[in-house]
N, CA, C and O atoms as a GROMACS GRO file, in nm:
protein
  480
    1UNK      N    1  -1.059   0.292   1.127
    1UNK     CA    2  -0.988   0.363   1.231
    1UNK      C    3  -0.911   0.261   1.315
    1UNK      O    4  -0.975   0.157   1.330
    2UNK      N    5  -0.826   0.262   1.356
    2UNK     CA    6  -0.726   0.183   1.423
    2UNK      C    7  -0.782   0.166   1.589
    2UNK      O    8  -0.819   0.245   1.676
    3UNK      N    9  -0.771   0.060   1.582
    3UNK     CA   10  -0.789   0.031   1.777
    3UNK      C   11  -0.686   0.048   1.868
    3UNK      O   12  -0.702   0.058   1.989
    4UNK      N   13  -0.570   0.050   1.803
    4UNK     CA   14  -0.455   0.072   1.922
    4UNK      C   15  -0.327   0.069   1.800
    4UNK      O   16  -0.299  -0.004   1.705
    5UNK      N   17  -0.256   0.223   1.879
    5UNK     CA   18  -0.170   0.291   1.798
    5UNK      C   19  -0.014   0.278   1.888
    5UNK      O   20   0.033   0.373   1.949
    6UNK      N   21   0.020   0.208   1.884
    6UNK     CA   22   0.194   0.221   1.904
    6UNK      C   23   0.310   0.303   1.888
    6UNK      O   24   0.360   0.309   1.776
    7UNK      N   25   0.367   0.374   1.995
    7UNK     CA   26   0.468   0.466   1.886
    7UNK      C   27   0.566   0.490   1.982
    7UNK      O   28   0.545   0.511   2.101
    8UNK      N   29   0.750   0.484   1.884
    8UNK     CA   30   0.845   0.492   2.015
    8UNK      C   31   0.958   0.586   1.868
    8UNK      O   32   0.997   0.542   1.760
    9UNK      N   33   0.977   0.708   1.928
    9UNK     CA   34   1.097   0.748   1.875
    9UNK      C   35   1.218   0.780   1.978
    9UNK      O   36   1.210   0.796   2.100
   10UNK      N   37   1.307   0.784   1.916
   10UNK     CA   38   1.437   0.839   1.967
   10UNK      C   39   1.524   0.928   1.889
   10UNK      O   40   1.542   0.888   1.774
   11UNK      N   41   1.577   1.027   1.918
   11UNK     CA   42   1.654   1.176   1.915
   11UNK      C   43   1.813   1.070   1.966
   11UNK      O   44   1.836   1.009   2.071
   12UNK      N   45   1.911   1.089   1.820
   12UNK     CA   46   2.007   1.072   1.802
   12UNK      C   47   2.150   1.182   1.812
   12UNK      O   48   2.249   1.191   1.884
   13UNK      N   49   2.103   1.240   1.716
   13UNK     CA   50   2.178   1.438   1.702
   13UNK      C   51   2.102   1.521   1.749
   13UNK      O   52   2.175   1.598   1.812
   14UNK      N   53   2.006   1.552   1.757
   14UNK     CA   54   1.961   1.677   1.793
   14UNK      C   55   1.871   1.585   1.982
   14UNK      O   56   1.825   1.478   2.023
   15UNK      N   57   1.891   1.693   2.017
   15UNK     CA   58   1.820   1.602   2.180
   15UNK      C   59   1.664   1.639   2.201
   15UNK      O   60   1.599   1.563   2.272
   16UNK      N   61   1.613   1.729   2.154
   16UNK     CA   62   1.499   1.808   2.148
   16UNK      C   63   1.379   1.767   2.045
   16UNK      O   64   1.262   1.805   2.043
   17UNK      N   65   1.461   1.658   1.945
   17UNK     CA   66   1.380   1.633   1.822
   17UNK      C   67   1.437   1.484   1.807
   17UNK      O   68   1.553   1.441   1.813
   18UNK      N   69   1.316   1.422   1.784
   18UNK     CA   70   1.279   1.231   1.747
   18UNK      C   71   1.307   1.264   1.616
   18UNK      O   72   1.230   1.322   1.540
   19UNK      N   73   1.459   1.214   1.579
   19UNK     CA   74   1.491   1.202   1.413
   19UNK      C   75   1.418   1.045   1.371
   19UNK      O   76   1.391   1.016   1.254
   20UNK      N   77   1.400   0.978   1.457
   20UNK     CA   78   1.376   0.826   1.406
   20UNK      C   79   1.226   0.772   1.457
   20UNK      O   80   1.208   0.856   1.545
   21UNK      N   81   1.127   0.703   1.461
   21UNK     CA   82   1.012   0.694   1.469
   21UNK      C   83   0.955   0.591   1.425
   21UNK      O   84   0.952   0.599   1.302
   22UNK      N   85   0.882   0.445   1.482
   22UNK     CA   86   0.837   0.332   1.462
   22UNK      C   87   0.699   0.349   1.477
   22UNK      O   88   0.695   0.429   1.570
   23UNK      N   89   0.556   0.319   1.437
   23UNK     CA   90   0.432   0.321   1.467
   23UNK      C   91   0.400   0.212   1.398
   23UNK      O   92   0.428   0.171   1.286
   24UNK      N   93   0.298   0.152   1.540
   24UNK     CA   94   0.255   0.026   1.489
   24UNK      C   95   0.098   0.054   1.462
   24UNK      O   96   0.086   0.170   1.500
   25UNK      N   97  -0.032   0.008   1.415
   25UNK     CA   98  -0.175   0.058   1.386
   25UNK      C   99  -0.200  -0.092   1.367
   25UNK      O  100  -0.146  -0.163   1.282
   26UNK      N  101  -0.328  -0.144   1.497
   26UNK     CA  102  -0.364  -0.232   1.496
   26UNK      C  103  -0.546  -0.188   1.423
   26UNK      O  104  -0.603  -0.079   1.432
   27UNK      N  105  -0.580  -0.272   1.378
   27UNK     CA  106  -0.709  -0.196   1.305
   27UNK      C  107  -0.832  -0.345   1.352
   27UNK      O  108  -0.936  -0.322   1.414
   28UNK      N  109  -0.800  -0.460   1.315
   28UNK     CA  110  -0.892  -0.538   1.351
   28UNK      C  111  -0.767  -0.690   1.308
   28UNK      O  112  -0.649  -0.697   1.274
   29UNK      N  113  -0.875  -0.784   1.334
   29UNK     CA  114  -0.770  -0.928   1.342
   29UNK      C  115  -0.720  -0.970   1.245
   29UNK      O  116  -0.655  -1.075   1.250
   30UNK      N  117  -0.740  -0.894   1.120
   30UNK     CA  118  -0.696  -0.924   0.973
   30UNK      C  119  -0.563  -0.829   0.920
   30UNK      O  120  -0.476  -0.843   0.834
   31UNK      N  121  -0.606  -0.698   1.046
   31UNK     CA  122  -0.516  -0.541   0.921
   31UNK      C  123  -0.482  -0.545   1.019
   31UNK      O  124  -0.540  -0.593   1.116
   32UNK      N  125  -0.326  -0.469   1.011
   32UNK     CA  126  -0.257  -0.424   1.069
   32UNK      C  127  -0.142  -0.344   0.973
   32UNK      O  128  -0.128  -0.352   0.852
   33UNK      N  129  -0.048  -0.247   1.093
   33UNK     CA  130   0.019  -0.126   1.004
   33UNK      C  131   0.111  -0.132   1.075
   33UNK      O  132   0.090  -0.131   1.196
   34UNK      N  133   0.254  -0.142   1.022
   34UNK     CA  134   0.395  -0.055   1.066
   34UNK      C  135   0.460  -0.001   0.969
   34UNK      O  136   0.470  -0.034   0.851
   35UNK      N  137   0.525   0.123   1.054
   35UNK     CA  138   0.568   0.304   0.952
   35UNK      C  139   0.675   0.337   1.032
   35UNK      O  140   0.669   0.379   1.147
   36UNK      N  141   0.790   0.311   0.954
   36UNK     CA  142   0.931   0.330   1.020
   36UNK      C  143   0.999   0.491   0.927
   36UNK      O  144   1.026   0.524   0.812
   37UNK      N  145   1.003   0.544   1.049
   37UNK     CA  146   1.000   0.731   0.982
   37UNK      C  147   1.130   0.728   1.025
   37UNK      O  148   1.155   0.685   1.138
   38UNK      N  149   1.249   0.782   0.925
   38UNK     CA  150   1.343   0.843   0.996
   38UNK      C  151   1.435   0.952   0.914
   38UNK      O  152   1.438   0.925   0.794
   39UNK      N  153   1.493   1.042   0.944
   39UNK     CA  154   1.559   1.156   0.868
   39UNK      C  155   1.692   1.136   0.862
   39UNK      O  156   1.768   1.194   0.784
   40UNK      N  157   1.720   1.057   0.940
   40UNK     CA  158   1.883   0.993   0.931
   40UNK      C  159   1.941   0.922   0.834
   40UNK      O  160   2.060   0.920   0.804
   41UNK      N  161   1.844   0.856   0.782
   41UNK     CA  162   1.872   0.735   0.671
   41UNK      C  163   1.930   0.767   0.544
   41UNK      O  164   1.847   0.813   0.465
   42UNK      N  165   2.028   0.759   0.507
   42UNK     CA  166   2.090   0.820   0.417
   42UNK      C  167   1.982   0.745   0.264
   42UNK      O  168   1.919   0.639   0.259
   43UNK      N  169   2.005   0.877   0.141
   43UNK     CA  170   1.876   0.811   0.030
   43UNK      C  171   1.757   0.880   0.095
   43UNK      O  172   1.722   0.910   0.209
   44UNK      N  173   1.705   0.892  -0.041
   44UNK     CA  174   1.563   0.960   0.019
   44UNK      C  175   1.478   0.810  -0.068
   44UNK      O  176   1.474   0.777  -0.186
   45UNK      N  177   1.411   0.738   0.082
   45UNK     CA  178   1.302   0.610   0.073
   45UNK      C  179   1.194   0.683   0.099
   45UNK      O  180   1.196   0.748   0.203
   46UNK      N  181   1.059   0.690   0.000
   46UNK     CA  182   0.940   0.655   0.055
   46UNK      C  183   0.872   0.527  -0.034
   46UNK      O  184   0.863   0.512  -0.156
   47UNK      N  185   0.843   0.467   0.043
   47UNK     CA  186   0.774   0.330   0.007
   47UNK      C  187   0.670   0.264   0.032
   47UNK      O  188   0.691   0.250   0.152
   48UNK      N  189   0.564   0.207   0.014
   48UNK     CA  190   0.435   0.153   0.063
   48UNK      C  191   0.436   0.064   0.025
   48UNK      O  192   0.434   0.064  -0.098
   49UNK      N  193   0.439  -0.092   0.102
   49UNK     CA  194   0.452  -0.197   0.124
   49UNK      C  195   0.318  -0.263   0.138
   49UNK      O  196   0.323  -0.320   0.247
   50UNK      N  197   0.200  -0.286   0.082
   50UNK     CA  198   0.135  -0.371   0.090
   50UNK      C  199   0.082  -0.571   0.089
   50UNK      O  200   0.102  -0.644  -0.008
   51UNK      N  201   0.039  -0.603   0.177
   51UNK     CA  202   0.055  -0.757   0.149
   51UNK      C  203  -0.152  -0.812   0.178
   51UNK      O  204  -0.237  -0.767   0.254
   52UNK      N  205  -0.154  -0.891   0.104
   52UNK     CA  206  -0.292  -0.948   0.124
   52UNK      C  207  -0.274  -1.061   0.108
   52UNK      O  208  -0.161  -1.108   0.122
   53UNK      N  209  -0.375  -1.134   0.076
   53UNK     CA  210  -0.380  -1.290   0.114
   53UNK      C  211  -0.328  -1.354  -0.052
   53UNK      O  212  -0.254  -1.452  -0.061
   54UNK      N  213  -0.375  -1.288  -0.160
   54UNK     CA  214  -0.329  -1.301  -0.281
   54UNK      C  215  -0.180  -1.286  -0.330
   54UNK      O  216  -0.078  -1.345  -0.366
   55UNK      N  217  -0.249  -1.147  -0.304
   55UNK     CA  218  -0.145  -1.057  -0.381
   55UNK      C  219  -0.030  -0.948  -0.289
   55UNK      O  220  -0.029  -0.933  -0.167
   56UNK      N  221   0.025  -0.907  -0.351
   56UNK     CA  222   0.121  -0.788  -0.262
   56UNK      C  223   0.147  -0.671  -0.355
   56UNK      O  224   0.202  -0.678  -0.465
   57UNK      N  225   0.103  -0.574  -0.302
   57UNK     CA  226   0.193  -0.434  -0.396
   57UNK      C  227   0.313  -0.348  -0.304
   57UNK      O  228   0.322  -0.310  -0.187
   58UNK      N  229   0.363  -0.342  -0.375
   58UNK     CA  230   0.452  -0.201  -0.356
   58UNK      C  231   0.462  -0.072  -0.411
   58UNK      O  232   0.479  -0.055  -0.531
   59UNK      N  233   0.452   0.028  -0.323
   59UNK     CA  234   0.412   0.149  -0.390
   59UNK      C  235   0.526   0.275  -0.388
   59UNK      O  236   0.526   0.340  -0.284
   60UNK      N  237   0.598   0.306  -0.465
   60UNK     CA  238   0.694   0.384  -0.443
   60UNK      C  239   0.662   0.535  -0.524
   60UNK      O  240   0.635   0.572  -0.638
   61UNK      N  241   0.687   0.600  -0.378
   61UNK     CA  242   0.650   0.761  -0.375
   61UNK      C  243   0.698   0.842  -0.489
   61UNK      O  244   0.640   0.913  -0.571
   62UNK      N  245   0.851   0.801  -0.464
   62UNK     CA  246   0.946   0.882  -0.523
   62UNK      C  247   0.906   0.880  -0.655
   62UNK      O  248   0.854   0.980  -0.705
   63UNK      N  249   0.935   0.726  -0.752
   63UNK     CA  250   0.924   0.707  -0.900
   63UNK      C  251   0.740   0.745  -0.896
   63UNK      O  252   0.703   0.788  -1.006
   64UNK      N  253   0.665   0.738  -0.824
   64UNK     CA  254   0.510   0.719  -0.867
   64UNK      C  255   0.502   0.644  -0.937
   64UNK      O  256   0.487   0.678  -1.054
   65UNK      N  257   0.509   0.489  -0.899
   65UNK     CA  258   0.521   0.362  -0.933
   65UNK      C  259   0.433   0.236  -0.827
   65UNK      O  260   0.443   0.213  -0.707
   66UNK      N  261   0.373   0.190  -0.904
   66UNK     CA  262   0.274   0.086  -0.783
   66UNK      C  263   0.312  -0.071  -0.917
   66UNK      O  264   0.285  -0.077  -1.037
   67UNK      N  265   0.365  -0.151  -0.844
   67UNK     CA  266   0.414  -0.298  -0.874
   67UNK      C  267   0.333  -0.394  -0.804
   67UNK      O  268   0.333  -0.384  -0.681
   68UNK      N  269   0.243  -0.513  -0.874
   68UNK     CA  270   0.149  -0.611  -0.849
   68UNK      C  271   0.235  -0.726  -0.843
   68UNK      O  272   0.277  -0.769  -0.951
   69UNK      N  273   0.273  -0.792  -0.722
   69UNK     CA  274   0.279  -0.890  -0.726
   69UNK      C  275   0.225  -1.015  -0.663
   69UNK      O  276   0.186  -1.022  -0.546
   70UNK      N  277   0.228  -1.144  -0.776
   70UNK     CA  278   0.182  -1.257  -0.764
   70UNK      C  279   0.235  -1.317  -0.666
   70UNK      O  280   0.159  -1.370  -0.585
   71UNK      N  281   0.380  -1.326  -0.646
   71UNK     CA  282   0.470  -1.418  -0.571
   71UNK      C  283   0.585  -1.320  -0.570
   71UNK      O  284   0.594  -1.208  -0.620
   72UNK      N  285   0.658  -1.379  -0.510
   72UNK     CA  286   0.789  -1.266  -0.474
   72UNK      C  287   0.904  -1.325  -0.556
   72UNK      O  288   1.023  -1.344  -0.531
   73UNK      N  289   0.815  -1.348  -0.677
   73UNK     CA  290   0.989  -1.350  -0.745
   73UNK      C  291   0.997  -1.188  -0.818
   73UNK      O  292   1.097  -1.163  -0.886
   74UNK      N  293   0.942  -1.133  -0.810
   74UNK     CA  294   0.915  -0.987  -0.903
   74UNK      C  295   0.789  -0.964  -0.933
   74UNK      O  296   0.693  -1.039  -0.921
   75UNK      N  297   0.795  -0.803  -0.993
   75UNK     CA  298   0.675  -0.776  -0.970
   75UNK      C  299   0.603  -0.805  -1.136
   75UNK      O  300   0.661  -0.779  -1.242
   76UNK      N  301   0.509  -0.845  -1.127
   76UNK     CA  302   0.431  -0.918  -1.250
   76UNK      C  303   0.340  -0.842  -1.323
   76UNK      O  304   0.294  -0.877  -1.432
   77UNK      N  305   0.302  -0.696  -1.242
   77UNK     CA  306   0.219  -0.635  -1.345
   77UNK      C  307   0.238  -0.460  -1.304
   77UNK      O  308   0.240  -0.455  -1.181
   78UNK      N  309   0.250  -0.362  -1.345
   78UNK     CA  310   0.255  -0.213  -1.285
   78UNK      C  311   0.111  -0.171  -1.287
   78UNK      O  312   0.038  -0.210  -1.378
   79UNK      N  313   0.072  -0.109  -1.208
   79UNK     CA  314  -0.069   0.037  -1.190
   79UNK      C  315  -0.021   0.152  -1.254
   79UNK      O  316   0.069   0.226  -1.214
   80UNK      N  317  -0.122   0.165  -1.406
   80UNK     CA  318  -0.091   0.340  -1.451
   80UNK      C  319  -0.149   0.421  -1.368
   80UNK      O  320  -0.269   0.432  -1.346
   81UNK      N  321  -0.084   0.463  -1.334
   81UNK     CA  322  -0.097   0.630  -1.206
   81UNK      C  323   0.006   0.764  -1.294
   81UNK      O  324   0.110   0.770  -1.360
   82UNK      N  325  -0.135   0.886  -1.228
   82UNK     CA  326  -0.083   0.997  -1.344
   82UNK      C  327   0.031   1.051  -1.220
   82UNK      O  328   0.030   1.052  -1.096
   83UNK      N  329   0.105   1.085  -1.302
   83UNK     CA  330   0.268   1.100  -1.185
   83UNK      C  331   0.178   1.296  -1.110
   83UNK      O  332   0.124   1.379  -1.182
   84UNK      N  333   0.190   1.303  -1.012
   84UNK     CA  334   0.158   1.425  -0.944
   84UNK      C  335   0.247   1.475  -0.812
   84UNK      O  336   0.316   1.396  -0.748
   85UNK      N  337   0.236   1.647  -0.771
   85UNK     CA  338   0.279   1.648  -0.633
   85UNK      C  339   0.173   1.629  -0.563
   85UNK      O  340   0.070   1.695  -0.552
   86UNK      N  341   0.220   1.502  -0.499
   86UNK     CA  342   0.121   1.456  -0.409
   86UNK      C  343   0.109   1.555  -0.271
   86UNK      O  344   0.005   1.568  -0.206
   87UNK      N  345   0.209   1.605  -0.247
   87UNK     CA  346   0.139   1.676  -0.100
   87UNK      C  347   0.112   1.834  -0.162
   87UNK      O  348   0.049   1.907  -0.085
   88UNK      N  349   0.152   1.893  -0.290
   88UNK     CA  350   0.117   1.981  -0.353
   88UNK      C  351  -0.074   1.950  -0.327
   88UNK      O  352  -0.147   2.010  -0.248
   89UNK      N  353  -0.106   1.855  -0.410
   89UNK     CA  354  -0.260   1.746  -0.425
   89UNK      C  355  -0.314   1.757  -0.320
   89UNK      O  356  -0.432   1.788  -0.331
   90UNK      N  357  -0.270   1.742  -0.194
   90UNK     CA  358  -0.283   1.687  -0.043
   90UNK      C  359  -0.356   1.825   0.009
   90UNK      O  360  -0.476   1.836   0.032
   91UNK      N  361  -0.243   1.940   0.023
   91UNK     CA  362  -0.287   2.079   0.039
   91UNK      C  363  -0.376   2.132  -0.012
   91UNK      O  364  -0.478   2.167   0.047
   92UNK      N  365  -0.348   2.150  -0.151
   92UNK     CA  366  -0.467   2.238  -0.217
   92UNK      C  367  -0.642   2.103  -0.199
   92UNK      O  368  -0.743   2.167  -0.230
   93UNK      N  369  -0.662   2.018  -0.176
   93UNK     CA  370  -0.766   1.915  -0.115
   93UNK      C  371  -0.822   2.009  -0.032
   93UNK      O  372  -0.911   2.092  -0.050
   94UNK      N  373  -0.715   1.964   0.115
   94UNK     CA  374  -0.762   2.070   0.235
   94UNK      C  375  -0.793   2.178   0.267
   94UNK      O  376  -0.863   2.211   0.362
   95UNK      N  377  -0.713   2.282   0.143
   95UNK     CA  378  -0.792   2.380   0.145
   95UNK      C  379  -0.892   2.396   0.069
   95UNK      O  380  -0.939   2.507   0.098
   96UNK      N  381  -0.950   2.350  -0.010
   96UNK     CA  382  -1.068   2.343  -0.055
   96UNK      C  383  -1.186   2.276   0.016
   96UNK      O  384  -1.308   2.298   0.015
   97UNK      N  385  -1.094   2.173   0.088
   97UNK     CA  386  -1.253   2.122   0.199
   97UNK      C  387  -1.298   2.258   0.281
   97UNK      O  388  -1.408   2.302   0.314
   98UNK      N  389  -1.195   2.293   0.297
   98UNK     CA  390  -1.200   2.462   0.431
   98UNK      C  391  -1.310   2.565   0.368
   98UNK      O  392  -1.413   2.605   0.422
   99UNK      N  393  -1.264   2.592   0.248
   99UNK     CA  394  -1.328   2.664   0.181
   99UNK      C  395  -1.449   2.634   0.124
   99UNK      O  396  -1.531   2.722   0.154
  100UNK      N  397  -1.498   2.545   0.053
  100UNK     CA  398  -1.626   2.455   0.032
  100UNK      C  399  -1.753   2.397   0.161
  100UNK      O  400  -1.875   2.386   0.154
  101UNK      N  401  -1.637   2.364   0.292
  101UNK     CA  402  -1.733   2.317   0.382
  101UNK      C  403  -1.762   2.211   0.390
  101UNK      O  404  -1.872   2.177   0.433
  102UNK      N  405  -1.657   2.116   0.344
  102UNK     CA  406  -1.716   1.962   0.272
  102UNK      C  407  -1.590   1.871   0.372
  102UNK      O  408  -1.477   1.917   0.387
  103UNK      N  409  -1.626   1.764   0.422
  103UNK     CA  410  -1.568   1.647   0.496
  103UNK      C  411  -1.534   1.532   0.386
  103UNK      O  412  -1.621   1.465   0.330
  104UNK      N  413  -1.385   1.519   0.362
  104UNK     CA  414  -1.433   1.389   0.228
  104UNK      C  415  -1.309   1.278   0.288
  104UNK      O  416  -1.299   1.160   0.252
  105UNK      N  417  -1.238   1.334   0.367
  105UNK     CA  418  -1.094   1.202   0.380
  105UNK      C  419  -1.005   1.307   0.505
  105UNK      O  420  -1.009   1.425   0.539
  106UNK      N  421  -0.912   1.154   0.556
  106UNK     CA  422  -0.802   1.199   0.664
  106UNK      C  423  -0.703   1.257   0.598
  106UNK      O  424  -0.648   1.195   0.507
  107UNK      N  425  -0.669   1.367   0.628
  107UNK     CA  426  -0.512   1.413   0.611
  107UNK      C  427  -0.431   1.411   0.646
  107UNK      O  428  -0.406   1.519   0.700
  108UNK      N  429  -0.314   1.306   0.658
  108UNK     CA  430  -0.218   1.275   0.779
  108UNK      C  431  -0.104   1.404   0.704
  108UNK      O  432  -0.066   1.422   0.588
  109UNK      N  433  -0.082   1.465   0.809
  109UNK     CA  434   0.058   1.563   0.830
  109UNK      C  435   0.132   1.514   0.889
  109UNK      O  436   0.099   1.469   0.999
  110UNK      N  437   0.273   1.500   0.839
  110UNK     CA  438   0.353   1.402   0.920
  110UNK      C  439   0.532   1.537   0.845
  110UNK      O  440   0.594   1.544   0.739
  111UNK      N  441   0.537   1.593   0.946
  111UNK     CA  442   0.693   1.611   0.970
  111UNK      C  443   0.804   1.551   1.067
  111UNK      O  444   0.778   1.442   1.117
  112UNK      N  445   0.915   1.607   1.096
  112UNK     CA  446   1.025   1.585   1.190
  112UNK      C  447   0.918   1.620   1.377
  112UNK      O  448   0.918   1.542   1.472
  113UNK      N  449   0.866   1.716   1.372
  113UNK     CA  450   0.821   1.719   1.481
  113UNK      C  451   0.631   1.667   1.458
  113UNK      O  452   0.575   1.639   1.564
  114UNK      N  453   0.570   1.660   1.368
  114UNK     CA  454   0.453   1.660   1.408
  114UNK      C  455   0.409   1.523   1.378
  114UNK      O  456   0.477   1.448   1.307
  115UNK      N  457   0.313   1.494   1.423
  115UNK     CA  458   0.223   1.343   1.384
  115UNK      C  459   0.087   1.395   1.381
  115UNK      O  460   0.021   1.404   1.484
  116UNK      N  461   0.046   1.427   1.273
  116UNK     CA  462  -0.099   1.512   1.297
  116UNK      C  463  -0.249   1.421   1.200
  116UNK      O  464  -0.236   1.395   1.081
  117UNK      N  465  -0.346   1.393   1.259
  117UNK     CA  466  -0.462   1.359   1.172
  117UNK      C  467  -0.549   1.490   1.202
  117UNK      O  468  -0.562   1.549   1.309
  118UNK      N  469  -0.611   1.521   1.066
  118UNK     CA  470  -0.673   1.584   1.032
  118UNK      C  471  -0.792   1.583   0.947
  118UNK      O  472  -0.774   1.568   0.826
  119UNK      N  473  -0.914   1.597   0.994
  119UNK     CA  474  -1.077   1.513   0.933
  119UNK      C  475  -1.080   1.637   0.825
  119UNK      O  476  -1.046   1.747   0.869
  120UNK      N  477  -1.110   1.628   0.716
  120UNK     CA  478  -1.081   1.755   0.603
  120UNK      C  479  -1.241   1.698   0.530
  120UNK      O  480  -1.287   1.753   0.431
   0.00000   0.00000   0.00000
């Protein structure tokens, strides 16, 4: 769970609604998180950027593609992952925790207006 959560958007076109959105997630003296959300950005990016002391992955939403790399000249090895709709996956989860009665993981809901955690 994060010790201290950071967060600054700003409303470009619409005045009522944060099209753009930075969050920082401090977790302990090793982890840390930044998640740059925005609807403006022309291209549809989702991406997951991982770095450790080794190694680094990158995880891309769109292709359902996860890349191992050694060093940053490229990526040196892929993760087989079965391609899915992930928030299709995400939903039908939650409603089955609802329905079952069972606590197993966070569900972050994240639209244009919401920032939501949810204990499922």
């Amino acid at each position: 769970m994060a010790r201290q959560v950071t967060c600054k958007g700003k409303s470009y076109r619409r005045p009522s609604l944060e099209e753009v959105a930075h969050f920082d997630f401090d977790f302990d003296k090793r982890l840390m998180s930044h998640v740059e959300l925005s609807w403006l950005e022309p291209g549809k990016v989702r991406q997951i950027t991982i770095v450790g002391e080794r190694r680094s992955a990158k995880v891309d939403c769109l292709r359902q593609v996860v890349e191992i790399y050694e060093d940053n000249d490229g990526p040196n090895s892929c993760v087989n992952i079965s391609p899915n709709n992930t928030i299709f996956d995400e939903v039908k989860h939650f409603v089955n925790s609802i329905r079952m009665k069972t606590i197993t993981r966070i569900l972050v809901l994240l639209a244009p207006e919401t920032f939501v955690f949810l204990r499922v």
